[in-house]
N, C-alpha and C positions, 0 to 999 in steps of 0.2 A: 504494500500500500504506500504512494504517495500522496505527497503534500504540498500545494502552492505555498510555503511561508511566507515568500514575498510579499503577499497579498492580508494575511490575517494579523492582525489588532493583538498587541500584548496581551490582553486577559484573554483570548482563543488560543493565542499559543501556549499561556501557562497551564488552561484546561486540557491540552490534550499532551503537555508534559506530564501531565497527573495522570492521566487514563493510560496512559503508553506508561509508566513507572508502575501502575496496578499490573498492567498487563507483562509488564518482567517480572513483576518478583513472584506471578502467579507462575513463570514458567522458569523459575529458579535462573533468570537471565540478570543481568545489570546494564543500565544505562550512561552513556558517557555524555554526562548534559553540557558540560564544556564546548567538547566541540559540536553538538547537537545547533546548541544555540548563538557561538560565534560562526559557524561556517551557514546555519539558515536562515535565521533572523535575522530582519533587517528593524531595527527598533526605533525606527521614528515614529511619531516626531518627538523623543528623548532629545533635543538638542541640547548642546550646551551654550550659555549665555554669550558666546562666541556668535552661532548665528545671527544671534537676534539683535547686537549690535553691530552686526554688517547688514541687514535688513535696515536698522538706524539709518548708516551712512548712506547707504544708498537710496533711500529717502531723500534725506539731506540734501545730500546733489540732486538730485535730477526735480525734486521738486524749487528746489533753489534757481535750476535751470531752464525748467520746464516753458516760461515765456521768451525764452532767447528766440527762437525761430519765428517768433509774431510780435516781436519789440518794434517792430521798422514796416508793419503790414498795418493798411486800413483793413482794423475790422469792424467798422459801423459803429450799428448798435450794438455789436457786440451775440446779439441773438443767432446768427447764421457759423459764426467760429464755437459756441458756445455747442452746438450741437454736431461739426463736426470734430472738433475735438474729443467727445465725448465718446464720435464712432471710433476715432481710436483705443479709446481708452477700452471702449469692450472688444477693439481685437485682440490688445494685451491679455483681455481677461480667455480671450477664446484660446491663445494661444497657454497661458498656464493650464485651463480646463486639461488640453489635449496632452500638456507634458506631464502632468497627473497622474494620468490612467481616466480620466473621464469620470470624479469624483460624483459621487450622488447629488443632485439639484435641489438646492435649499431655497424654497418661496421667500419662507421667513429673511433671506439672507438681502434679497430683494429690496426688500425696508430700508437699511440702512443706504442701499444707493437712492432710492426714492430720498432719504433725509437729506442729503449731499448735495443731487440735484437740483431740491428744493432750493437749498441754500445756496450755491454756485447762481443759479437765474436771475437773484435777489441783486447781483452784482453792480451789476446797469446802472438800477435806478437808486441807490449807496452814490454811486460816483457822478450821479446828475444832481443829486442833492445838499451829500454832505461832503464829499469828492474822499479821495480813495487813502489819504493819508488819516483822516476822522475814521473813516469805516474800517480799515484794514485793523487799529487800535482796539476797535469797539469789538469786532467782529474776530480777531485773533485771541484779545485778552478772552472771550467767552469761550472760542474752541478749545485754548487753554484748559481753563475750567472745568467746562464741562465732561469733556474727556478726562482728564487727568481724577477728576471725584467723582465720578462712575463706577472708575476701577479701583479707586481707594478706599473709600467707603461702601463698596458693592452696591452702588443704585440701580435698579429697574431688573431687581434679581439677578445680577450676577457676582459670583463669588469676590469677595474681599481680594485684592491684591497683598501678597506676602513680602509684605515690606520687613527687612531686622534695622536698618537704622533708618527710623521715621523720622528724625531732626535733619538729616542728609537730605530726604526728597522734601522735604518743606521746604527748607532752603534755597534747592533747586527750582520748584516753583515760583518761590519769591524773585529770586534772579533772573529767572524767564521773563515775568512779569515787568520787572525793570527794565529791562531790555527793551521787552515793546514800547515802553512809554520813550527811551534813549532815542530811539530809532526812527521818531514820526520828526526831532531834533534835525536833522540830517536833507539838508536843502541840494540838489540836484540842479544842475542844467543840461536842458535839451532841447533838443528842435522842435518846432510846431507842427510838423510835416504833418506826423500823423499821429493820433490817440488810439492805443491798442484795449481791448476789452481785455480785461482780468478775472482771477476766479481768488480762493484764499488763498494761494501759494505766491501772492505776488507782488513783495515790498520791492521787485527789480522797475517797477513801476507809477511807484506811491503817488510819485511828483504829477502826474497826468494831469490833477484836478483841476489847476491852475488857467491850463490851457484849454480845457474844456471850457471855463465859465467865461473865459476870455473869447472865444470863438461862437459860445452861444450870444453873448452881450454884441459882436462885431458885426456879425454876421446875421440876425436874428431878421431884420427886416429884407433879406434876398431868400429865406425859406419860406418854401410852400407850406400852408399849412398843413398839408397832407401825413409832411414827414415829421413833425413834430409829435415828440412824447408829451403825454398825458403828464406825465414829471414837471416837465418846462411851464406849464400853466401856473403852477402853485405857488400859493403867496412862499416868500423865505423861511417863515416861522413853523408853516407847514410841511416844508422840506427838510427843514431840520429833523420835526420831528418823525415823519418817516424815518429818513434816514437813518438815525437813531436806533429806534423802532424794528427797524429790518435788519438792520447790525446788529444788536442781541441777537436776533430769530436768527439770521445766517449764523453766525458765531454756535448758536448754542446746536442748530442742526449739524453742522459739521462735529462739532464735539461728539457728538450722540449717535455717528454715521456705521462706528462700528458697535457698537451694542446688539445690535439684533444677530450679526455673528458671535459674538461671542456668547450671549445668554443660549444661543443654540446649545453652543461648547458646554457651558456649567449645568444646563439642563437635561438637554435631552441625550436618553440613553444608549448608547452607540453610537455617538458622534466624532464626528473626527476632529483629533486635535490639531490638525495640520492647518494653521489659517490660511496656507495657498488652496485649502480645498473651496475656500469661500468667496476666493477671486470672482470667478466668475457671473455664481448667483450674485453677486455683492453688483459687480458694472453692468449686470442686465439691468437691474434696479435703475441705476443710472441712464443708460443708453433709452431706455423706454420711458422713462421720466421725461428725462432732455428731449426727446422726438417727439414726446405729446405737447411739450410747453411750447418748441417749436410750428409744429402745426397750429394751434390755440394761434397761437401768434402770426403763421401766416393768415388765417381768418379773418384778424381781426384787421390785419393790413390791409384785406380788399385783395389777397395773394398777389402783395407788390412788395416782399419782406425785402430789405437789404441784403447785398449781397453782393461786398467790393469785390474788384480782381483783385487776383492772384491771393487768395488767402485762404483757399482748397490745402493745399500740402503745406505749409508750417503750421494749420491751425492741427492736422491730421500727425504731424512730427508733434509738435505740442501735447495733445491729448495720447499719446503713444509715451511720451517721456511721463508724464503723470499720473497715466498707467503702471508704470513699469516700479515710480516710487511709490506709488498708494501697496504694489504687492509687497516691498519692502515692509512698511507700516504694517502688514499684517503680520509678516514673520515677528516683526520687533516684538506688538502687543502680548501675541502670544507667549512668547520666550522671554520678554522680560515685564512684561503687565504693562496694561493703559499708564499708570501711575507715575512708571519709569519712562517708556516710549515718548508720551504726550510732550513731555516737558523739552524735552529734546527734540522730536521734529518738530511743533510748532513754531520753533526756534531757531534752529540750526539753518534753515535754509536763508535767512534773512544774510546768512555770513555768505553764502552763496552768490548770492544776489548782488550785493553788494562788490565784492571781488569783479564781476561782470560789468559791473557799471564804474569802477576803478582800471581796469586795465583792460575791459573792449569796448566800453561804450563811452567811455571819459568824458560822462553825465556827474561823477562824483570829483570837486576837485575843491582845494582851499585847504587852510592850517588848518579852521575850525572843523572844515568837517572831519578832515583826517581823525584830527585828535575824540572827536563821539566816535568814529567809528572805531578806532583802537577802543576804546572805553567800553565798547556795545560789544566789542568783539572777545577783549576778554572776559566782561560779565557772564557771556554767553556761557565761552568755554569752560566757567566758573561753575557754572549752574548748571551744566551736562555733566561736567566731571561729581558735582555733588550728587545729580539722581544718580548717575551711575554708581557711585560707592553705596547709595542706599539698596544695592542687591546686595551686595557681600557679606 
């Protein structure tokens, strides 16, 4: 009799260690469980804290990076990138599906791209309002948050994160938190050319706002009314408080985008620990979200949605690199908890970002800024190095 090992989940294989051990000693034989279980068992996902901080890094980067290929592209309103980005983002997820073994399909796992989505859409009318250095603040400090006291507190039933020095990841929190406030400090120059639509992963871009309000005020009496937002109408007072408003709600929805995978995990019975099982289910979520907000949207345009050139493949490069760091983020959570992960990618990518707009887009320049961004920079590093000792 054979056996797929490859295939069966630690408590299957320790039960039929057990039944094969009755069944030698019923026939006066002995078992060599040594090599039984280093040369057939494959025991993931036991990793060590090792993966889950190179799932970290790779996070880090490529969501740090992830707006490089549509920093210099008109994308409108931002509605038409927004949803082919996203078709990237679910071939990533098709593509880990298939190098998997074609993992069971989690509905539930749907939700948390549904919540993401939501939140990504919200983006637009953030940066018509309150423009993207206030919302990125509002909107970041909450994904912070919320994420990170999810997993530390165990909210919306799932298991408590196993923190042994809890004064280490508060700290690191705190430093995060600093960090964002540092980093809205941090004044940019750049061309007017073009204003690129953003999603949360994108401090490589903060400075937009400016030239936005400067272009809607210039320009305001040569547009059709056709193409104006529903935003643009609103008294100031009112835009604020949208703005506002949808900054928590995005903020607090991103935070909250992986819980419905992971409460699977602490829940239900047989489920896989592997969080690349969840990729998938996770950017369907997304991908069908973003394509209904899109159509909603071309309706309501009269199907006359925007739609600049050439912004097909860097918004599809785009949505593919953020893909590639969202599966990072899931390795991380699971191998080192929300608690740990959160504080660190919410975070980490701004160093990212920044480096890009220092030495390729030399948007970042002056003693002043220099000196916040050393400051931001090693807070940062301060406050990743503290969650991180808070596993040991």
């Amino acid at each position: 009799m054979t056996a797929n090992w490859s295939i069966l989940s630690i408590n299957t294989v320790r039960s039929e260690m057990i039944a094969y051990e009755d069944f030698a000693g019923d026939h006066g034989g002995t078992v060599n469980w040594t090599t039984v279980t280093n040369s057939t068992v494959t025991p993931s996902p036991n990793y060590s804290d090792t993966a889950g901080y190179i799932g970290a890094v790779v996070a880090v980067i490529f969501f740090g990076s992830n707006l490089v290929p549509v920093k210099k592209s008109n994308t409108g309103d931002g509605m038409f990138y927004q949803w082919i980005a996203c078709t990237g983002i679910w071939g990533v997820g098709l593509v880990v599906h298939l190098v998997r073994g074609c993992p069971t399909f989690q509905p539930i796992a749907m939700l948390g791209g549904f919540l993401w989505a939501t939140g990504n859409i919200s983006v637009v009318p953030i940066i018509k309002t309150i423009g993207l250095s206030i919302g990125i603040l509002i909107w970041g400090s909450f994904n912070l948050l919320a994420g990170w006291a999810s997993g530390r507190f165990g909210l919306f039933g799932l298991d408590k994160d196993v923190i042994t020095k809890s004064v280490f990841n508060y700290l690191g929190v705190g430093l995060a938190m600093l960090r964002t406030i540092l980093s809205i400090l941090i004044k940019a120059e750049v061309s007017k050319k073009s204003v690129a639509a953003v999603d949360q992963t994108s401090p490589l871009l903060k400075h937009v706002q400016n030239e936005v309000n400067t272009q809607v005020i210039t320009i305001q009496h040569t547009v059709n009314t056709e193409d104006s937002s529903w935003v643009d109408i609103l008294s100031p007072k009112k835009k604020r408080i949208l703005g506002i408003s949808l900054s928590m709600v995005a903020g607090t929805f991103y935070g909250l985008n992986f819980v419905p995978c992971l409460w699977i995990q602490d829940n239900v019975e047989g489920s896989s620990e592997d969080g690349l099982d969840y990729v998938f289910s996770h950017f369907c979520g997304i991908f069908l979200t973003s394509s209904t907000y899109f159509f909603v949207y071309c309706a309501l345009k009269k199907n006359r949605p925007q739609i600049p050139l050439g912004v097909v493949l860097p918004s599809l490069l785009s949505g593919v690199m953020w893909g590639i760091a969202d599966s990072g983020w899931f390795v991380a959570n699971v191998i080192l908890s929300q608690s740990v992960a959160f504080p660190i990618i919410t975070t980490g990518p701004a160093l990212i970002a920044s480096l890009w707009g220092v030495f390729y887009f030399r948007e970042i320049t002056g003693i002043r800024n220099y000196l916040i961004l050393t400051l931001t920079f090693a807070i940062t590093i301060a406050g990743a190095v503290l969650t991180a000792f808070s596993r040991l």
